[in-house]
DOZAKOL-91648 format. One record per residue (C-alpha): residue in three letters; x, y, z. Coordinates in steps of 0.1 Angstrom, whole numbers, padded with zeros to 4 digits, always signed. Layout:
residues N
ALAXYZ;...
END
This chain:
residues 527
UNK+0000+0000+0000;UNK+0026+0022+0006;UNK+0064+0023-0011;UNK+0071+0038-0045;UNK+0030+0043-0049;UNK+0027+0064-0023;UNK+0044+0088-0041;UNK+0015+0093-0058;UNK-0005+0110-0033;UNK+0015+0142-0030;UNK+0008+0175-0044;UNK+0029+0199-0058;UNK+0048+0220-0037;UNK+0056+0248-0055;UNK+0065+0259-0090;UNK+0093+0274-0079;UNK+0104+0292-0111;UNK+0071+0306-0123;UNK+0064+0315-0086;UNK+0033+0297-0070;UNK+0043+0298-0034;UNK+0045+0265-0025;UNK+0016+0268-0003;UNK-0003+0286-0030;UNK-0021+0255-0035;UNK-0009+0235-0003;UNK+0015+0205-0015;UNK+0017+0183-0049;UNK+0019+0148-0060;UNK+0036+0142-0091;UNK+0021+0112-0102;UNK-0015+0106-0095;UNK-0029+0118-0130;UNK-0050+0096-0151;UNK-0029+0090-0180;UNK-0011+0064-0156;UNK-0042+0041-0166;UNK-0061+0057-0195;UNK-0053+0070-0222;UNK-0074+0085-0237;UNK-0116+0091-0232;UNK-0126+0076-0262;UNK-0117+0040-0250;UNK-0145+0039-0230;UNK-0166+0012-0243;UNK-0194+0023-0261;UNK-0207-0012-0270;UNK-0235-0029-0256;UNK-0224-0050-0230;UNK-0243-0091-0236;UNK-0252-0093-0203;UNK-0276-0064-0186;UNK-0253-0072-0157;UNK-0223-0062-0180;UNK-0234-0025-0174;UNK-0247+0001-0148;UNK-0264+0033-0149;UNK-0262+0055-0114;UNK-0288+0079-0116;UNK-0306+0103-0094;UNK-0324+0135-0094;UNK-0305+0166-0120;UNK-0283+0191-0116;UNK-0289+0224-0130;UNK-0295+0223-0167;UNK-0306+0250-0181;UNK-0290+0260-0212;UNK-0254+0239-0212;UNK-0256+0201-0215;UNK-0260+0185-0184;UNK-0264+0148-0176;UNK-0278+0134-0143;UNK-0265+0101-0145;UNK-0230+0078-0152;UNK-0229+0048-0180;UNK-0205+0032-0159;UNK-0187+0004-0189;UNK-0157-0013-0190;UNK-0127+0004-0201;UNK-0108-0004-0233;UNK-0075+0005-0224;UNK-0084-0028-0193;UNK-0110-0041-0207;UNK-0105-0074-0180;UNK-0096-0053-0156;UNK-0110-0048-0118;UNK-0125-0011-0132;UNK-0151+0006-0149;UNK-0152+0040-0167;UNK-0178+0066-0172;UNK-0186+0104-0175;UNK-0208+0132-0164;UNK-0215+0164-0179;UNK-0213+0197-0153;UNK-0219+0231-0159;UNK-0191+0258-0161;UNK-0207+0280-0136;UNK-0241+0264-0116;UNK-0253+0301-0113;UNK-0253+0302-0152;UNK-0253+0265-0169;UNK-0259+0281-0203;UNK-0218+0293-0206;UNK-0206+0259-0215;UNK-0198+0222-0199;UNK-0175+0202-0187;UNK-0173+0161-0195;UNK-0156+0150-0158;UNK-0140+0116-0164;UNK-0143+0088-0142;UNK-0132+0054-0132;UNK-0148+0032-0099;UNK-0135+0002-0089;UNK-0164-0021-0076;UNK-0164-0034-0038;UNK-0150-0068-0037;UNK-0181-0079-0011;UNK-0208-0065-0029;UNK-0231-0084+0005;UNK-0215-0060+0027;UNK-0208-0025+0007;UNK-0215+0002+0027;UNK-0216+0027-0003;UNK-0192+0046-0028;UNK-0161+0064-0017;UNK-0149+0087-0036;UNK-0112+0096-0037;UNK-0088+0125-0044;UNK-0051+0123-0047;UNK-0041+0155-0047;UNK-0025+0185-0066;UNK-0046+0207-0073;UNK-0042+0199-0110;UNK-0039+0164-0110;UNK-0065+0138-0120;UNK-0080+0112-0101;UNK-0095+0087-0119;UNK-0063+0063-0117;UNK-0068+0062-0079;UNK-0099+0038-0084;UNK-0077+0021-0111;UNK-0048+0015-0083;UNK-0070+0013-0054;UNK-0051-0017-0043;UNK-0022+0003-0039;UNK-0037+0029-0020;UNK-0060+0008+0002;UNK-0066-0017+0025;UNK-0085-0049+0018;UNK-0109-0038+0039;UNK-0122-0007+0027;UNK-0118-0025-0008;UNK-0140-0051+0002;UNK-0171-0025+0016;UNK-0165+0003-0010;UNK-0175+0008-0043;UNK-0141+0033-0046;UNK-0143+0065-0073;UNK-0119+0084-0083;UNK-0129+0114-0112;UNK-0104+0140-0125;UNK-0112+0173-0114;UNK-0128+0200-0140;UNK-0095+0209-0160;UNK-0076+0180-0156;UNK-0064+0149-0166;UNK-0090+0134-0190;UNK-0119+0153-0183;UNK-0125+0180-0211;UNK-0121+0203-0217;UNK-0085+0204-0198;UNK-0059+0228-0188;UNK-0032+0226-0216;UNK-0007+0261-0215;UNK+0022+0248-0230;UNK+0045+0216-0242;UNK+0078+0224-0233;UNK+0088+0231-0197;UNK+0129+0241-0190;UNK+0122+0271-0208;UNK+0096+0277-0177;UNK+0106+0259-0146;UNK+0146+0258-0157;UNK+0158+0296-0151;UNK+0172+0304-0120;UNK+0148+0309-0092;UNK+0170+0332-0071;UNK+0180+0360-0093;UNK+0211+0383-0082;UNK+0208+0406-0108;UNK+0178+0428-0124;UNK+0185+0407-0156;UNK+0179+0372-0139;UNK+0150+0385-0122;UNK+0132+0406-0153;UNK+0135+0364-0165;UNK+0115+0353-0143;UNK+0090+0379-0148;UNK+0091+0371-0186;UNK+0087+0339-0181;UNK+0051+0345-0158;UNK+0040+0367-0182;UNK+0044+0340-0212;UNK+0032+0311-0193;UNK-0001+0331-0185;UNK+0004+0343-0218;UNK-0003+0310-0233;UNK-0026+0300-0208;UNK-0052+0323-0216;UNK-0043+0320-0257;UNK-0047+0276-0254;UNK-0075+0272-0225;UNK-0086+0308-0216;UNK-0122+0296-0225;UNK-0116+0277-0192;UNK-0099+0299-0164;UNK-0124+0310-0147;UNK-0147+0281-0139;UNK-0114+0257-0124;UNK-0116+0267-0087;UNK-0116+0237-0060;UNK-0151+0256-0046;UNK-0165+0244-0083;UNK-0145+0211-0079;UNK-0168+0205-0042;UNK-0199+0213-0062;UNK-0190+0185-0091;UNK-0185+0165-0057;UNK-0221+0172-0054;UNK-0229+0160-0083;UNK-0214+0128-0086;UNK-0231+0118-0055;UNK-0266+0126-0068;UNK-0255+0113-0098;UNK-0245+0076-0077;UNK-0279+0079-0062;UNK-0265+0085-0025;UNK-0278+0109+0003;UNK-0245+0106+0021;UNK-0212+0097+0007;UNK-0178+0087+0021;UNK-0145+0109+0008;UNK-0109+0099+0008;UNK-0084+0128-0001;UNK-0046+0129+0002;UNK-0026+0164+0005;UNK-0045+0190-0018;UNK-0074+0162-0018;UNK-0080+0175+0019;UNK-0083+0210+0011;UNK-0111+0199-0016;UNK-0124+0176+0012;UNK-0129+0204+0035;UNK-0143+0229+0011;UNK-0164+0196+0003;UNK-0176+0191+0038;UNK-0182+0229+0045;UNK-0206+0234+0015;UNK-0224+0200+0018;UNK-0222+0193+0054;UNK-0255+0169+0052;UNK-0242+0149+0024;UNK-0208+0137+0042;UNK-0212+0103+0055;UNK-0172+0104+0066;UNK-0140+0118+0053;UNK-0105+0117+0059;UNK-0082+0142+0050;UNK-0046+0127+0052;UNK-0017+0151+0046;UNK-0041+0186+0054;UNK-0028+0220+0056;UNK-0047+0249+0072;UNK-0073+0258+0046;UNK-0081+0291+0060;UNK-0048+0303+0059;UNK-0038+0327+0029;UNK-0017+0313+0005;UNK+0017+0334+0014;UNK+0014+0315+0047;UNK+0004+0285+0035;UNK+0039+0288+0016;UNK+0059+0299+0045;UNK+0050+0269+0063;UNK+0058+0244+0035;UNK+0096+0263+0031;UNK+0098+0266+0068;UNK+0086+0225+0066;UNK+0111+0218+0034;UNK+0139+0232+0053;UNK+0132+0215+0082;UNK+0135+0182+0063;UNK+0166+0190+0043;UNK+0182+0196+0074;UNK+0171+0162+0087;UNK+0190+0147+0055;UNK+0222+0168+0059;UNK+0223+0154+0096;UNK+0217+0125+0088;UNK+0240+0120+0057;UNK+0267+0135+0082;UNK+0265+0111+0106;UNK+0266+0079+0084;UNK+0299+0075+0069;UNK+0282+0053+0041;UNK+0263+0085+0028;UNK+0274+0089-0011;UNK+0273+0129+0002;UNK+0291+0121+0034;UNK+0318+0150+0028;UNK+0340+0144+0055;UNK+0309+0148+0079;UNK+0298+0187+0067;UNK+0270+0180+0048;UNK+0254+0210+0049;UNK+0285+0230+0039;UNK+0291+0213+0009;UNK+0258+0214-0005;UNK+0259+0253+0000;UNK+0290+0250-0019;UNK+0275+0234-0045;UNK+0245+0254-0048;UNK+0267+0284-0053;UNK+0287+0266-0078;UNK+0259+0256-0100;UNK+0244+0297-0096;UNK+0280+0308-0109;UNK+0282+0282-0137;UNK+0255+0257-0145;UNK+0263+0220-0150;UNK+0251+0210-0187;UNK+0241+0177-0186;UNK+0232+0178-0227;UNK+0231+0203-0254;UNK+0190+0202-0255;UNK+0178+0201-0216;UNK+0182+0225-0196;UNK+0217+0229-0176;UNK+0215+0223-0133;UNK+0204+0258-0123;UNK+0202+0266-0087;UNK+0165+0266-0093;UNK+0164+0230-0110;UNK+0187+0219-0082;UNK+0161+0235-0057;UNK+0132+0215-0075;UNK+0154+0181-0072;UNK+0156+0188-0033;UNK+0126+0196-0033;UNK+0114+0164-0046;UNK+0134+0142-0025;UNK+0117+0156+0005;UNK+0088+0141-0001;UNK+0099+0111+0011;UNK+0134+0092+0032;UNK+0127+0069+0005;UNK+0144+0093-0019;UNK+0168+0102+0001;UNK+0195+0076-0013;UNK+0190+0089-0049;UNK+0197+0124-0035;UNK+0230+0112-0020;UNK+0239+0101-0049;UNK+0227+0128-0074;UNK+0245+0153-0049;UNK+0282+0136-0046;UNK+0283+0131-0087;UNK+0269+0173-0090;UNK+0302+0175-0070;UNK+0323+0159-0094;UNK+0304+0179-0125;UNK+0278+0151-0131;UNK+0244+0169-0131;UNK+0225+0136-0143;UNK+0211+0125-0113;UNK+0196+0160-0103;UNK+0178+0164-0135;UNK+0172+0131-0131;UNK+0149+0143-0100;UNK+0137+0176-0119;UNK+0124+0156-0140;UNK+0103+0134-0117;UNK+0092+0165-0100;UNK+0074+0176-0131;UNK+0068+0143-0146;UNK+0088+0145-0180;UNK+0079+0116-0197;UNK+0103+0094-0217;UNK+0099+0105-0249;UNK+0104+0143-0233;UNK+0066+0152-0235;UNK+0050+0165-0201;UNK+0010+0162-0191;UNK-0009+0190-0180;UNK-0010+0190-0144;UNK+0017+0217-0140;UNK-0005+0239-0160;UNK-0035+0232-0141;UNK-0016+0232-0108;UNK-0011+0266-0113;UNK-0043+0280-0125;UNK-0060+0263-0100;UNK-0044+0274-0075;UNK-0039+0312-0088;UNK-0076+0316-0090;UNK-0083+0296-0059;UNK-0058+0326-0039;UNK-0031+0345-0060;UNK-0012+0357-0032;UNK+0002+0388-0031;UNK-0005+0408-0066;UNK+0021+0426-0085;UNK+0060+0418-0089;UNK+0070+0449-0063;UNK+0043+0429-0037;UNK+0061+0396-0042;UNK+0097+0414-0041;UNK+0088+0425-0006;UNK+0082+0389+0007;UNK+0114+0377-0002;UNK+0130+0389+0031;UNK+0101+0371+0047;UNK+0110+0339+0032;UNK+0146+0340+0036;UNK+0144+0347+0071;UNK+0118+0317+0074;UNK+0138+0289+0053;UNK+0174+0304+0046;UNK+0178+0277+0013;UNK+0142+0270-0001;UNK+0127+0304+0016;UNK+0144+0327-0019;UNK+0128+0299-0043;UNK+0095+0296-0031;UNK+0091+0336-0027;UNK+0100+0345-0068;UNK+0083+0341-0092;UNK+0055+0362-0104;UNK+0025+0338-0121;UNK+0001+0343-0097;UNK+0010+0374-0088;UNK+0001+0386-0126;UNK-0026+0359-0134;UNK-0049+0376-0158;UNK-0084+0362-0140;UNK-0101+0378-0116;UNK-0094+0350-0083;UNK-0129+0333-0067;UNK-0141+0344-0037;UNK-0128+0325-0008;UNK-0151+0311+0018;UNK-0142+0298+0059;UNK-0140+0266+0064;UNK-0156+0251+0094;UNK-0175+0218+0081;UNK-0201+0227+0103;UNK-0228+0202+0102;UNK-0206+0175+0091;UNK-0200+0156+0115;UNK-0165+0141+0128;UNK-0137+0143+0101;UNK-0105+0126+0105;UNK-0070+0146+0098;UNK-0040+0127+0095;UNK-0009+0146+0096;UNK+0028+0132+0097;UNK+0055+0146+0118;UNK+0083+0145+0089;UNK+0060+0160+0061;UNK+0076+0190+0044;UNK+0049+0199+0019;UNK+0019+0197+0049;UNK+0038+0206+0079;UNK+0025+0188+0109;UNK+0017+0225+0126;UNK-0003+0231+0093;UNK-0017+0195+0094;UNK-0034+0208+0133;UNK-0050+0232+0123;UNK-0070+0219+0096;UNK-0083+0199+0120;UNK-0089+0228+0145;UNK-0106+0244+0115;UNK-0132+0221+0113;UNK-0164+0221+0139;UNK-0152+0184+0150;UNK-0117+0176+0133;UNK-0103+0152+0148;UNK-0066+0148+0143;UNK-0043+0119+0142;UNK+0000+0119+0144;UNK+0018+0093+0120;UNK+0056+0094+0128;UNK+0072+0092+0099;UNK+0096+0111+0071;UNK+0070+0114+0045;UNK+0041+0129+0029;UNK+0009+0114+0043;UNK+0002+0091+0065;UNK-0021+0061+0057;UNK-0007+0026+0047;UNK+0023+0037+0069;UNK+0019+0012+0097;UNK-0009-0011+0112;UNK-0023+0019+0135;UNK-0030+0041+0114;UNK-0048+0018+0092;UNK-0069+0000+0119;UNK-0074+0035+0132;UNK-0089+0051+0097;UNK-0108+0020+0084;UNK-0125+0014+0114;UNK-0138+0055+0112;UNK-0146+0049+0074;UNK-0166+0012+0079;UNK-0177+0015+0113;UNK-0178+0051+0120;UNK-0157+0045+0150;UNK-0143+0082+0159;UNK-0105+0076+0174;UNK-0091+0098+0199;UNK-0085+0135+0191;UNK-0044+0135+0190;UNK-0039+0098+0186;UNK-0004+0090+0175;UNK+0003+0062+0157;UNK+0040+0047+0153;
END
């Protein structure tokens, strides 16, 4: 349950080049999009099934219709990309805007995996890995990697992608090639490194607005909780239960607070405060990423075995190496981008999502010593999920506008300028690179409304938050659960982002909330 898949539930920390404070959108995960198990929505099967059994049709009463093409129930069919699979696909059609269905429509894409005890399902579940910007849908498909037997066995478990990502269309698709983006140097020195990053915001919203402009505005995770809605009537449920990792808990408690009598149970499982503003959202996470990059250094500086060892000083030598690869990048190959500091800040970044990644580090770190850059662009890649072939998906790109419109941040390049002190002082490495970079700050739509978050009326919702999380610090992690009317929080100990699958505790503990609706302890700890 855990292991290399569990890197899928993260969110993305922070563009750091282009400038979403980490925060900005509260965490990432890098893998949890839907083109890990289909590829494309066409390969649903439209064909008649021989068997009435062969097919279902969820139903219930409509959403607003109106004008724009609406549909009130899912053709749940096998998918041709699996057709023998454990999995089923199927759409629904939501309005852009409920106040105003006639603007246009979104096709959300979706894939359930059926309970294996269909005598003893308690209901659908549906599921959320993160991002924002990331799909869902391949959740379902890899339920058993994210699950226990248990809640396989008494859930019918859905996971969709969100309005603007993954395979629903229409999707968030700014642009194909990413070093010219996220490869500059994220802590300029001069007025000429910095007026870069300020041309490369105003491109990449640029050719946001030219290749999904249509879109923009109707992304927000308040719109996401209302397709939430949806889907359950759509399933034919009053109540339904909820599952969401990182960002998937800030859409869980948006969820909750605008549908309180339709939440069965939820568990929000790597939560950061979602009623903080988004420039403390991302002094936590560099405050958090810090904190867990010295926990490597140490740690690295003890063991003698550490590929990054360096005579036991760590810490100086990767400072020494950062300010190497600022005064002359390593090139690694004549058509990628050479190891700035802010690519080397994005591959430390990413191996702090887990200690499982910290070996890799070690390694990338003692051959950027020796002028072998490889292995850090290795991890800059994985960060932003270059493909083989050197094609990227689209989650970046929706990761940001997401999270721009959801909260921008501080608006203006001269308001962002004067945070950068802030940030320093906060996280003396990572605090510079998650303070630049100008996106947000110059996003050309106008940013939702924000509403408190309370899930009042709810009913008891479970936070898990992990003591050696760097994109949800545990501090953030408590107060979402403070937030809510009855959070109730529980500690995993562990070097990682989220908690469940982690050890036998915390599983016992959430599964017996989700199938029993046995409420644990508020403050539990668990290994």
């Amino acid at each position: 349950m855990r292991h290399q898949h569990n890197i899928r539930r993260r969110v993305v920390v922070a563009v750091f080049a282009l400038g979403l404070f980490a925060s900005a959108c509260s965490e990432p995960t890098i893998i949890g999009s839907s083109q890990d198990t289909i590829d494309d929505p066409s390969k649903i099967s439209t064909e008649a099934p021989e068997n009435a059994e062969d097919a279902d049709t969820s139903s219930s009463t409509s959403i607003p219709s109106s004008g724009a093409a609406t549909t009130n129930e899912i053709v749940w069919a096998p998918c041709k990309a699996d057709p023998t699979g454990d999995s089923q696909c199927g759409e629904l059609i939501v309005p852009f805007d409920y106040n105003d269905p006639s603007v246009g429509s979104f096709t959300l894409f979706l894939t359930r995996r059926l309970a294996t005890d269909q005598t003893t399902k308690i209901g659908s579940m549906l599921v959320n890995p993160g991002g924002p910007g990331f799909g869902g849908s391949s959740v379902a498909a890899d339920a058993q990697y994210y699950f226990s037997a248990e809640l396989l066995s008494r859930f019918d478990v859905i996971g969709w992608d969100p309005r603007g990502t993954g395979k629903s269309t229409p999707a968030v698709n700014c642009i194909d090639e990413y070093d010219e983006y996220f490869g500059i140097d994220s802590t300029p020195e001069t007025p000429a490194e910095k007026q870069a990053i300020v041309d490369a915001s105003k491109k990449f919203n640029d050719e946001c607005v030219k290749n999904s402009g249509e879109i923009l505005p109707y992304i927000s995770t308040q719109a996401t909780a209302r397709d939430m809605d949806s889907i359950r009537r759509a399933l034919g449920e009053d109540k339904i239960t909820y599952f969401g990792f990182s960002y998937g808990s800030e859409l869980g408690a948006t969820w909750a607070t605008m549908f309180p009598d339709t939440v069965r149970a939820a568990v929000l499982d790597g939560a950061s405060d979602p009623n903080a503003t988004s420039l403390d959202q991302g002094l936590a996470q560099a405050k958090g990423f810090e904190k867990q990059l010295d926990t490597f250094l140490a740690a690295c500086s003890k063991r003698v075995s550490c590929a990054f060892h360096s005579n036991g000083n760590s810490a100086a030598a990767l400072d020494k190496l950062l300010a190497s690869v600022d005064a002359t990048p390593l090139v690694v190959s004549a058509d990628r981008t050479p190891i700035t500091q802010g690519v080397m800040y994005t591959a430390l970044a990413q191996a702090m999502y887990s200690d499982t990644l910290w070996p890799k580090l070690e390694r990338a770190l003692a051959d950027g010593v020796k002028g072998n850059g490889a292995g850090l662009l290795s991890l800059y890649d994985e960060y932003y999920q270059r493909k083989p072939g050197g094609t990227y998906g689209n989650e970046l790109e929706a990761f940001l506008a997401i999270s721009c419109l959801d909260d921008p941040g501080p608006i203006g390049v001269e308001a962002v300028d004067a945070q950068v002190p802030v940030f320093t002082k906060a996280a003396k490495r990572f605090g510079p690179s998650f303070a630049y970079g100008y996106s947000c700050a110059l996003w050309p739509v106008k940013p939702v409304e924000r509403i408190v978050i309370t899930g009042k009326g709810a009913g008891p919702i479970i936070v898990v938050g992990t003591t050696g999380d760097a994109a949800t610090p545990i501090a953030s992690s408590r107060a979402a659960a403070k937030a809510l009317e009855n959070g109730v929080f529980v500690t995993v100990r562990a070097d990682q982002h989220t908690g469940y699958g982690l050890n036998a505790c915390i599983v016992n503990t959430v599964d017996s909330y989700l199938t029993d609706l046995v409420v644990p302890d508020d403050g539990k700890v668990c290994g």
